[in-house]
N, CA, C and O atoms as CSV, one atom per row, in Angstrom:
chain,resi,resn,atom,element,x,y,z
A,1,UNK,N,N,0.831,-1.192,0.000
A,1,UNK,CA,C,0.000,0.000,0.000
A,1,UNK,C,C,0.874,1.254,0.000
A,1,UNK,O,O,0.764,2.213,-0.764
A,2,UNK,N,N,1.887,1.063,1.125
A,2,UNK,CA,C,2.597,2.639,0.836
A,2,UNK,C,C,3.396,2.478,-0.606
A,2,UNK,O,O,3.425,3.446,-1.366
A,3,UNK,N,N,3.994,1.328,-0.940
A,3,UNK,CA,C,4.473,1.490,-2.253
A,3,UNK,C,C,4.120,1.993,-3.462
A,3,UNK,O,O,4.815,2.593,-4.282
A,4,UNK,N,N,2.509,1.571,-3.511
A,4,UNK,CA,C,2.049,1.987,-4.387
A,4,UNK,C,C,1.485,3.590,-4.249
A,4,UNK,O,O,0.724,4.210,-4.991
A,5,UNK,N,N,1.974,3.885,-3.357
A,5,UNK,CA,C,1.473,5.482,-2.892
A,5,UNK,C,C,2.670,6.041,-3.303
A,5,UNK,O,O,2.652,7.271,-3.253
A,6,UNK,N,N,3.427,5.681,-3.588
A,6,UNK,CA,C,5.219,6.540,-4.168
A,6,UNK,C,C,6.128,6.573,-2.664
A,6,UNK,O,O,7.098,7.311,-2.489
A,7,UNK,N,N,5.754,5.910,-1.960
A,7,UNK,CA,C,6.577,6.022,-0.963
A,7,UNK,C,C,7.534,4.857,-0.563
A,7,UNK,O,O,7.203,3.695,-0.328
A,8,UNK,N,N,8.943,5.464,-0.528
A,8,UNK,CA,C,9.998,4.334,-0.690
A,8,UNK,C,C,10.563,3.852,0.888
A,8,UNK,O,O,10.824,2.754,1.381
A,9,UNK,N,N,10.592,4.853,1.248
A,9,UNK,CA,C,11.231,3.906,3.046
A,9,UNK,C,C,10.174,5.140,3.939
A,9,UNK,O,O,9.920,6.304,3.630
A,10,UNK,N,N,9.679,4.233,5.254
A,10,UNK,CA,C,8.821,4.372,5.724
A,10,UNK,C,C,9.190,3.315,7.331
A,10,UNK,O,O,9.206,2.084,7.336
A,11,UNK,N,N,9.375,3.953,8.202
A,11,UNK,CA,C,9.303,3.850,9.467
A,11,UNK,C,C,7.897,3.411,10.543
A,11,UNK,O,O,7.673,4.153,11.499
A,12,UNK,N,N,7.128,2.354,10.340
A,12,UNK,CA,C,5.699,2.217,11.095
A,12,UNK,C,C,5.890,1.489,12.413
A,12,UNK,O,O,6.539,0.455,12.568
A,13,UNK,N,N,5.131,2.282,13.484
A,13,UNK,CA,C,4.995,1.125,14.566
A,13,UNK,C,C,3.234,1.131,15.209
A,13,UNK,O,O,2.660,2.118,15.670
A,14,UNK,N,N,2.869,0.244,15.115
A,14,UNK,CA,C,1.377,-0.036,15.685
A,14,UNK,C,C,1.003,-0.467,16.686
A,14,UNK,O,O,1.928,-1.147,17.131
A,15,UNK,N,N,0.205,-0.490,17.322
A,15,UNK,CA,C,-0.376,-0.976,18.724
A,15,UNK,C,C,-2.018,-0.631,18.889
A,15,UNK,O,O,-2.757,0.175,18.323
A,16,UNK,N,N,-2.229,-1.664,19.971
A,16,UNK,CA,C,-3.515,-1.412,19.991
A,16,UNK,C,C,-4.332,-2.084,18.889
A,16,UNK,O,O,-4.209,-3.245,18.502
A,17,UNK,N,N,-5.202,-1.142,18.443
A,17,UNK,CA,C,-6.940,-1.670,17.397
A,17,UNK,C,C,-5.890,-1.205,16.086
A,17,UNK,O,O,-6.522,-1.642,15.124
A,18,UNK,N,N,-4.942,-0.717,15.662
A,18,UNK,CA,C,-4.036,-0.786,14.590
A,18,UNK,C,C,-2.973,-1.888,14.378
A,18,UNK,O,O,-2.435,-2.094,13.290
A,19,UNK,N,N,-2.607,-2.866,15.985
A,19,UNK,CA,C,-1.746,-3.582,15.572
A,19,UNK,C,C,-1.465,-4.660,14.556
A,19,UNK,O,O,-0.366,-5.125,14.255
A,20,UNK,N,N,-3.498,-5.196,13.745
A,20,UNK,CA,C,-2.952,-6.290,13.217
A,20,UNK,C,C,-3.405,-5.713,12.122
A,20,UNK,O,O,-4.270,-4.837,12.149
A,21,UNK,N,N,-2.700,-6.283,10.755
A,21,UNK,CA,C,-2.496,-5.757,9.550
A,21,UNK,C,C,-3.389,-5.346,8.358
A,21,UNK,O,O,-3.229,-4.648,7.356
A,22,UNK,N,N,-4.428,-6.093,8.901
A,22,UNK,CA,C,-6.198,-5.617,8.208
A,22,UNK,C,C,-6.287,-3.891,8.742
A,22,UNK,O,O,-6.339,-2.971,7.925
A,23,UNK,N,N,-6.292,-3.667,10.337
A,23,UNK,CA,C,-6.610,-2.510,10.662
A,23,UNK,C,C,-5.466,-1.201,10.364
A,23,UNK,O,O,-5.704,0.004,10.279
A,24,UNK,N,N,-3.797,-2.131,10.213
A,24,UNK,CA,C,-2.794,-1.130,9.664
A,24,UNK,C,C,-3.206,-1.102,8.469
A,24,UNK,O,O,-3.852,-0.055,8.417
A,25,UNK,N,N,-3.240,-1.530,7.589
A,25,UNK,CA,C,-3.748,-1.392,6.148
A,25,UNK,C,C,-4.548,-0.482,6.022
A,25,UNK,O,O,-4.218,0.446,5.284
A,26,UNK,N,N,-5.897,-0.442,6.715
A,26,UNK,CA,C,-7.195,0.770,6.858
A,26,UNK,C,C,-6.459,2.033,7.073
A,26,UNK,O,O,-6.479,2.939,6.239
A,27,UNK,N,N,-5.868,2.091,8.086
A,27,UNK,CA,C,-5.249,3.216,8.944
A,27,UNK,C,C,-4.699,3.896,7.616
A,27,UNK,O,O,-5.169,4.881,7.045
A,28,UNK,N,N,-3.626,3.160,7.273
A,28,UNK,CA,C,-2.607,3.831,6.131
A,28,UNK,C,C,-3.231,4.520,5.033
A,28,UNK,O,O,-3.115,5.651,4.562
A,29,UNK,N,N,-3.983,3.424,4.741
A,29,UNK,CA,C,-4.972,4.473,3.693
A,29,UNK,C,C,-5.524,5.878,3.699
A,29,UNK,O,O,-5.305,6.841,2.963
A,30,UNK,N,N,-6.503,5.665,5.018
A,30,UNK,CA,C,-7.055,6.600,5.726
A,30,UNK,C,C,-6.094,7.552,5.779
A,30,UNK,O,O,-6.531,8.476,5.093
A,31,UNK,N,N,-4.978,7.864,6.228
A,31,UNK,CA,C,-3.974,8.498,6.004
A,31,UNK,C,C,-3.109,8.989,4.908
A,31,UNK,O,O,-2.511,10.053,5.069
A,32,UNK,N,N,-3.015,8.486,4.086
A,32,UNK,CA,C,-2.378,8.420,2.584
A,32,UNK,C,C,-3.741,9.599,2.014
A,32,UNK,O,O,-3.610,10.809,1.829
A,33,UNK,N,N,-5.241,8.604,1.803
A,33,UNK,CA,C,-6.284,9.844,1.518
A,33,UNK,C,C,-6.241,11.144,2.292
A,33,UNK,O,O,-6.060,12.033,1.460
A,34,UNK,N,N,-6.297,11.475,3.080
A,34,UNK,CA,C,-5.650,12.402,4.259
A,34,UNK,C,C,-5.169,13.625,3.111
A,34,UNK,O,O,-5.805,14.540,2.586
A,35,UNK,N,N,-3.578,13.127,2.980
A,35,UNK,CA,C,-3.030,13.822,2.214
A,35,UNK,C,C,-3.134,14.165,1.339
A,35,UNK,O,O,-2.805,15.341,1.187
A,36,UNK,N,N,-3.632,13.442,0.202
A,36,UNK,CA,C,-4.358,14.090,-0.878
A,36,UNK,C,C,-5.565,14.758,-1.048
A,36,UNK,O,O,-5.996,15.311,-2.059
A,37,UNK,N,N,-6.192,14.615,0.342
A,37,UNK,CA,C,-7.394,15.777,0.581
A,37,UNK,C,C,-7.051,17.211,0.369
A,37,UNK,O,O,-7.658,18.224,0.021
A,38,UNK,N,N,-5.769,16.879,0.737
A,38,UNK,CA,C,-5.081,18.870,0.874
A,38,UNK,C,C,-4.778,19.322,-0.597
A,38,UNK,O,O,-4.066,18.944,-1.528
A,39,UNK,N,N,-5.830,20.492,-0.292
A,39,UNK,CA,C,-5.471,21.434,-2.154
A,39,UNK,C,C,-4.478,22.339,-1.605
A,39,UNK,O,O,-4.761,23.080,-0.664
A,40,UNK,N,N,-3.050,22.315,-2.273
A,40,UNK,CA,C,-1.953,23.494,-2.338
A,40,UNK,C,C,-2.470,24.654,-3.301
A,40,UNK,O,O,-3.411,24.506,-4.081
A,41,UNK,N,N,-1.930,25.516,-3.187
A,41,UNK,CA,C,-2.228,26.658,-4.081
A,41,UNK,C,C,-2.684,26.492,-5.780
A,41,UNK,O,O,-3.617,26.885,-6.480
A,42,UNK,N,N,-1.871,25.956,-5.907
A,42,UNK,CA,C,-1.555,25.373,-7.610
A,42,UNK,C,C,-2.728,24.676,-7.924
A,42,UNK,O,O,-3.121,24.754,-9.088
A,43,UNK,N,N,-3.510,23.861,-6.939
A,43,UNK,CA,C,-4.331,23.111,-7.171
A,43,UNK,C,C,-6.000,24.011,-7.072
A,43,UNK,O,O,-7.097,23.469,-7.204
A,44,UNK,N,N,-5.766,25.349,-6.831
A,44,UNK,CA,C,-7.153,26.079,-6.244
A,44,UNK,C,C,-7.660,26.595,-7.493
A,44,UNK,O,O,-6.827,26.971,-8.318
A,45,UNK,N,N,-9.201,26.694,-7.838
A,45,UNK,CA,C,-9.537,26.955,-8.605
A,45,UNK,C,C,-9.931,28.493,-8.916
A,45,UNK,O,O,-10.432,29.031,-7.928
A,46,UNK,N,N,-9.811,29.452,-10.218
A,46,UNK,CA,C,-9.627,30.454,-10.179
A,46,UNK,C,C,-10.625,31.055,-9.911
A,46,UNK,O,O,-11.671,30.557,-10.326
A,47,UNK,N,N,-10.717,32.551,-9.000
A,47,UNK,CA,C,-11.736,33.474,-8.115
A,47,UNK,C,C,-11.779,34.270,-9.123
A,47,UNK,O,O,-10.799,34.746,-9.696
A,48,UNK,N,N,-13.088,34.475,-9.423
A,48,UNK,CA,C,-13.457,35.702,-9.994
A,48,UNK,C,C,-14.541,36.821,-9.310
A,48,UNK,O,O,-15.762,36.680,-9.251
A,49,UNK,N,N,-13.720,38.005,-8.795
A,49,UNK,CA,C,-14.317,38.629,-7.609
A,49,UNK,C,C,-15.107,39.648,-8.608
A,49,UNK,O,O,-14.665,40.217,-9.606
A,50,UNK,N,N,-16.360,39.701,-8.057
A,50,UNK,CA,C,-17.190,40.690,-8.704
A,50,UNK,C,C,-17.188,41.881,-7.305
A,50,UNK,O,O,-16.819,41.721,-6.142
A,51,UNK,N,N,-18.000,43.575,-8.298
A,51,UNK,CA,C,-17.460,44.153,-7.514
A,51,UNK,C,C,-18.955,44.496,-7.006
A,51,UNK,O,O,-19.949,44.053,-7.581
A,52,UNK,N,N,-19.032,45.628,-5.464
A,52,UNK,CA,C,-20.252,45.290,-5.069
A,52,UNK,C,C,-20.931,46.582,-5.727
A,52,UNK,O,O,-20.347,47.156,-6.646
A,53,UNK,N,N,-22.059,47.000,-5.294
A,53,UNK,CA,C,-22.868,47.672,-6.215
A,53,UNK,C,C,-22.332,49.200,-6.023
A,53,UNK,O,O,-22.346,50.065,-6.898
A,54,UNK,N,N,-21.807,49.359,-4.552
A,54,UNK,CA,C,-21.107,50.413,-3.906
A,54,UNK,C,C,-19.811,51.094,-5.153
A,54,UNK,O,O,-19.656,52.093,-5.856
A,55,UNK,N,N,-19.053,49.714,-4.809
A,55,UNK,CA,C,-17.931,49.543,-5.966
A,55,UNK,C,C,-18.188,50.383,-7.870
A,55,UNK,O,O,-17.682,51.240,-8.595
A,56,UNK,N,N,-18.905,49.739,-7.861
A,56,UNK,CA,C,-19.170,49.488,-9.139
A,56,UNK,C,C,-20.147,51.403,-9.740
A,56,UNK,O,O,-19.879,52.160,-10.672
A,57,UNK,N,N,-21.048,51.466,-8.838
A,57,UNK,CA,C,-21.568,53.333,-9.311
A,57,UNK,C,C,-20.744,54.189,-8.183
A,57,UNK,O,O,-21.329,54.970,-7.433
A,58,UNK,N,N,-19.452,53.990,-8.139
A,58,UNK,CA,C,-19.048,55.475,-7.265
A,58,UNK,C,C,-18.897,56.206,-7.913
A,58,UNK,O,O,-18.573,57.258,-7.363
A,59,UNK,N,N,-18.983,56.256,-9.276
A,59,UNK,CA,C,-18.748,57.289,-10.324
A,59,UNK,C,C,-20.303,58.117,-9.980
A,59,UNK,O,O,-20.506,59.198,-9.426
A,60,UNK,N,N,-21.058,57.321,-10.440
A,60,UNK,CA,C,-22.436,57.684,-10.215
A,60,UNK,C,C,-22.857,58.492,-8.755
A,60,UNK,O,O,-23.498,59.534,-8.896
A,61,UNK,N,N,-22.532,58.064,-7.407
A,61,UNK,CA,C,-23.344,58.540,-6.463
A,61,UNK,C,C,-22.030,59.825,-5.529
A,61,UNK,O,O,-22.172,60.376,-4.437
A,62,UNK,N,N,-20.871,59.917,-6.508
A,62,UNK,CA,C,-20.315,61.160,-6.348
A,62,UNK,C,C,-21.347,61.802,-7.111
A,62,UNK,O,O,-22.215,62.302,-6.396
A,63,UNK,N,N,-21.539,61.957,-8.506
A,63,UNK,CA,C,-21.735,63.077,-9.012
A,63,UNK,C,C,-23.622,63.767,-8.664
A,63,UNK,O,O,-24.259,64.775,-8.970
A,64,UNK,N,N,-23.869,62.517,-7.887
A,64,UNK,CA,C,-25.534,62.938,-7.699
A,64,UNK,C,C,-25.821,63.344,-6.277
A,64,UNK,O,O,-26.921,63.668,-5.829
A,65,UNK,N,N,-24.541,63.273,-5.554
A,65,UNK,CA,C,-24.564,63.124,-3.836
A,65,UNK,C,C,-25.218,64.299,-4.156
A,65,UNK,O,O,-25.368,64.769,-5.283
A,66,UNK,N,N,-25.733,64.906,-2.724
A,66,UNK,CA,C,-26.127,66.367,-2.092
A,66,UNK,C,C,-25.627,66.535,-0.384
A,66,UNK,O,O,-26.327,65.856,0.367
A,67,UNK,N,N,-24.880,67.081,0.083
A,67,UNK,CA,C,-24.419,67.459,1.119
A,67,UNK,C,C,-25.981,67.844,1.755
A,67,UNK,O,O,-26.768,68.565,1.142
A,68,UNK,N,N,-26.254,67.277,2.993
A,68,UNK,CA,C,-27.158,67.853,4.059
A,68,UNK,C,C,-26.873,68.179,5.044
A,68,UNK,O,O,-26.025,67.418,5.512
A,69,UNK,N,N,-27.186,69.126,5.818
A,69,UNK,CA,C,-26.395,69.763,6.629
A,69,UNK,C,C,-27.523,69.950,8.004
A,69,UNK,O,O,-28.490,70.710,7.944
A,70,UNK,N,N,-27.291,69.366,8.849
A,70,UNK,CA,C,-27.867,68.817,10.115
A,70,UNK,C,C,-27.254,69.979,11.396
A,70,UNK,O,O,-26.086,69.984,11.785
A,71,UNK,N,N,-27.985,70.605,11.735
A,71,UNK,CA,C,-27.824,71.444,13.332
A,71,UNK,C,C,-27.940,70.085,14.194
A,71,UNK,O,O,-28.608,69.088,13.920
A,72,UNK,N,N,-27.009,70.342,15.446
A,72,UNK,CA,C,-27.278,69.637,16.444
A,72,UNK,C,C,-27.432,70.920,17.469
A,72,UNK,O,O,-26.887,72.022,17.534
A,73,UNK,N,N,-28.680,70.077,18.416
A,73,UNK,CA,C,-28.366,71.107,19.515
A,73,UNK,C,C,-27.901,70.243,20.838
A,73,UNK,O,O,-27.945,69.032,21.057
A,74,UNK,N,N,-27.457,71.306,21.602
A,74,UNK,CA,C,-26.425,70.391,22.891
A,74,UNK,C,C,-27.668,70.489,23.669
A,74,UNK,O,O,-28.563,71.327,23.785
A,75,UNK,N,N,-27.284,68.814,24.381
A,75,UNK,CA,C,-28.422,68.492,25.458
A,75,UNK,C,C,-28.289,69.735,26.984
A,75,UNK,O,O,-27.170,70.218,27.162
A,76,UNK,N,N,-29.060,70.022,27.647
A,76,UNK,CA,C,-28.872,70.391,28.606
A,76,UNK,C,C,-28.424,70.121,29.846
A,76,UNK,O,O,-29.206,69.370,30.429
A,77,UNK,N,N,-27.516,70.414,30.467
A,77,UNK,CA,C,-26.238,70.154,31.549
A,77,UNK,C,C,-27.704,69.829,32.120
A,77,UNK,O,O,-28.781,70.313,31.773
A,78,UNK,N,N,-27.372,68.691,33.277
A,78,UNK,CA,C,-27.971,68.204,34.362
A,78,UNK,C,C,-27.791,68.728,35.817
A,78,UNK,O,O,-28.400,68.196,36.745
């Protein structure tokens, strides 16, 4: 099993519900898939970021803004 995974020297020790060679066999696998679960960069598929609506009319809601201009009045000291 690891051979056929490309792997040439390999160090295993088992015990327990892994010690006999039906359940090392499972294990290894389980492990071997493991690793090829992991996507590296190279492997990610390409993002295409759209922009949000904000993004996309700031041309627009500069040129239509209107400045409003708000009085505050101060609360009264207690």
């Amino acid at each position: 099993l690891l051979m056929m995974a490309g792997i040439d020297d390999c160090y295993t020790s088992a015990r327990g519900c892994t010690a006999t060679l039906g359940n090392f066999a499972k294990a290894t696998f389980d492990a071997i898939s493991k690793t090829y679960s992991y996507l590296t960069p190279d492997l990610w598929k390409e993002t295409v970021f759209t922009k949000s609506p904000y993004q996309e009319f700031t041309d627009h809601l500069v040129k239509t803004h209107t400045r409003v201009s708000v009085q505050r009045t101060q609360a009264p000291a207690v």
